[in-house]
N, C-alpha and C positions, 0 to 999 in steps of 0.2 A: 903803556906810554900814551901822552894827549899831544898831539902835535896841532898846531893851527899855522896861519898865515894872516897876514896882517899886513900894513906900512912897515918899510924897515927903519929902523930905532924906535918904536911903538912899546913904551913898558905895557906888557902884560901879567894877569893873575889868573889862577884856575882855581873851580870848585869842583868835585868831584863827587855825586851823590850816587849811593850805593844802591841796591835792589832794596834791602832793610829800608830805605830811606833815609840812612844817617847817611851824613859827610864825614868822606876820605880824614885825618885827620894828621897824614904824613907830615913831616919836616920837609920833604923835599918839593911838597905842592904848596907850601908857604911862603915859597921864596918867586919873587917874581922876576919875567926873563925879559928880556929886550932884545927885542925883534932883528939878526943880523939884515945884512944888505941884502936879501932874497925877499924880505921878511918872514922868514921860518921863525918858531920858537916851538918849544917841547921842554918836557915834563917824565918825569922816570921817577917809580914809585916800585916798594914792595905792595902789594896786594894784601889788604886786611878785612879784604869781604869775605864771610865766610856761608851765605845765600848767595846762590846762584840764579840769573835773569839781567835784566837788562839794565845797566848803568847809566849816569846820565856826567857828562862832562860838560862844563862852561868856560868860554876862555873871554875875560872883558880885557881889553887894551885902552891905551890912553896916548895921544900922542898932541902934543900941546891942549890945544882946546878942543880939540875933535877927537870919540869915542865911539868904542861899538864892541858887539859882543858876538859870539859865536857857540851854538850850543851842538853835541853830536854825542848819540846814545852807541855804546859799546855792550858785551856781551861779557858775562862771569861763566865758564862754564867750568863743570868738572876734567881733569885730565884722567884717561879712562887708562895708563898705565902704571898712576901712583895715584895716592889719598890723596890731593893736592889738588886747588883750583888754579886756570890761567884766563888772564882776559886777551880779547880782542884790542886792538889798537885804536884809541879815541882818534880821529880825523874832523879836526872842527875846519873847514873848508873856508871859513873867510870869516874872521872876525875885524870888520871893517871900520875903520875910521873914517871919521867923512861926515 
């Protein structure tokens, strides 16, 4: 999950780059969310990294004519009771308008 903070009503978008270097390429990180009245917004994806190391998420917002972005590196790691990998939770801390 990428969760950020923002203005609330602020449409946002995320980009989601992987250890590989490629971009996430989900459906569910294509759709962009508007900031409720806390201004929370978040992002839920299956995971299609299959390198483990450190991710890089970005969240740009837009709210009238004032923009700003927020970027925060997350974790791929292997789960050590199945084949399977899990990430760490993206926390972009303030992607600010203004």
């Amino acid at each position: 999950m990428v969760a950020a903070t923002t203005g609330p009503g602020a449409t946002c978008m995320v980009a989601v780059r992987y250890p590989s270097g490629h971009g996430a390429t989900s459906a569910a990180l294509a759709t962009s969310q508007t900031a409720d009245a806390g201004g929370r917004v978040a992002w839920t994806w299956r995971l299609s990294a299959r390198r483990l190391g450190t991710a890089l998420a970005t969240v740009h917002c837009v709210q009238g004519a004032r923009e700003g972005s927020g970027t925060a590196a997350f974790a791929i790691q292997e789960r050590r009771s199945a084949r399977s990998v899990r990430c760490q939770t993206a926390v972009v801390r303030q992607a600010a308008v203004g």
